[in-house]
N, C-alpha and C positions, 0 to 999 in steps of 0.2 A: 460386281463393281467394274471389270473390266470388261465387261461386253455394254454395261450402262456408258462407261467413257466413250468405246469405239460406234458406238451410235449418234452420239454428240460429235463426235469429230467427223464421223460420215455428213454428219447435217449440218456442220460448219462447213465443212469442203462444197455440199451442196449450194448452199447457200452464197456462198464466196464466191463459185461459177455460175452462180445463173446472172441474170442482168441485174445491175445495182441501180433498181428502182428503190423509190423510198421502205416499201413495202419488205422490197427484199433484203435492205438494211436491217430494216427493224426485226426482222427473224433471224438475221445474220447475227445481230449483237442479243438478239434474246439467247440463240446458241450459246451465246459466248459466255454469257451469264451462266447460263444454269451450267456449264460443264466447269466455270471456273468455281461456283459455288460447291458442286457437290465435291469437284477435288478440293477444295478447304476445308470443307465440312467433311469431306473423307467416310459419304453415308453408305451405308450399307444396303442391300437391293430393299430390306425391309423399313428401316430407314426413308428413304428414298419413295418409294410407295406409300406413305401416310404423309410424307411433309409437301413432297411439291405440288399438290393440290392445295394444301392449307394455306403453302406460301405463294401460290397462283392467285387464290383469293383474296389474298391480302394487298398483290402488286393489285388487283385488278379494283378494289377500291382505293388507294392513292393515286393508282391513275383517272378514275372517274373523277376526285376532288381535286386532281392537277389540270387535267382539262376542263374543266369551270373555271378554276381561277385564272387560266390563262384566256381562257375568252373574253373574262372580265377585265384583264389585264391588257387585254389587243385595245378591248371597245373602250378605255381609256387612255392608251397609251396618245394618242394625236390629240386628244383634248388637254395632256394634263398643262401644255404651257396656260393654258386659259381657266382653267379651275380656279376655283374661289379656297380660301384656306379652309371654309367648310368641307367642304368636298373632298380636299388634298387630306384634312384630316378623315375622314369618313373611308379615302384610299388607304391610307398607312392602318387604320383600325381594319380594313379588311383583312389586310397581311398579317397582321396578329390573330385573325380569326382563323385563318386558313393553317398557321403555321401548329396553332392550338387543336386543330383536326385533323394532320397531321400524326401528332403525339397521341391524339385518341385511338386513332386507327394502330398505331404501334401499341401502344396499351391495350389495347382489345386484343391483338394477336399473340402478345407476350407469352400473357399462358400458356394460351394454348400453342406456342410453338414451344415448351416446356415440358405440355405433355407427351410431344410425338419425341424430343429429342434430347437426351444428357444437357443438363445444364452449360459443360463446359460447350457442344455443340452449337447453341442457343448463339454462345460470345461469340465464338467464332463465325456464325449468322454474320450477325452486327457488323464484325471486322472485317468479315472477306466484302460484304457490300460495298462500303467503304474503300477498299483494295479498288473492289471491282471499278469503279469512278473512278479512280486515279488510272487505272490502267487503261481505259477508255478513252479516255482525254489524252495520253500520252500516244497510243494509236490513231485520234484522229488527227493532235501535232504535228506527229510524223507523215502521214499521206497513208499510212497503210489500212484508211479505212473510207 
């Protein structure tokens, strides 16, 4: 568990020194994530070895259904003062579609993040994600990101 931390931090410091391109943020805060994850979740090497794959596959379909919606959300945002109430309804029923697929994609992984990890594990998922946002936000208020 401690040689898993000191490589997350080795790859945080990496990433924290090389140039802060977009690219390099985004690995910078994926660091951040997963080492603040696995210290909340407190996984074990074996642990640790079955879930972040499952839960890589999980970010990696909410992030394919967030990058759609946000296309769709660009390629309307300049038209919407001009939109017919059809339309503006038709946008607000998207956002209940999206948010609905969403909860599916967490409902599909539930389980099975159930069977790699202790129940009580599972909450603390849920909560440190949660954490993790707030703490994110509060590092890019401050400048230190």
């Amino acid at each position: 568990m401690r040689l898993i931390l000191l490589y997350i931090a080795l790859a945080l410091a990496f990433f924290r020194s090389s140039g802060q391109d977009v690219a390099g943020k985004q690995d910078y805060i994926l660091a951040m994530k997963i080492s603040f994850i696995t210290k909340k979740l407190n996984l074990t090497p074996q642990e640790a070895q079955v879930f972040w794959p499952l839960y890589n596959q999980y970010q990696d379909e909410l992030e394919t259904l967030r990058k759609n919606h946000k296309k769709e959300q660009d390629a309307l945002k300049d038209a919407f003062a001009t939109m017919s109430n059809a339309d503006i309804e038709k946008y607000v029923d998207a956002e209940i579609i999206f948010r609905e697929r969403e909860i599916e994609i967490l409902k599909k992984y539930h389980p099975q993040f159930k069977k790699v990890l202790p129940v009580r594990k599972v909450a603390l998922l849920y909560k440190a994600e949660e954490e993790f946002k707030r703490h994110l936000i509060k590092q890019i208020k401050s400048g230190n990101l």
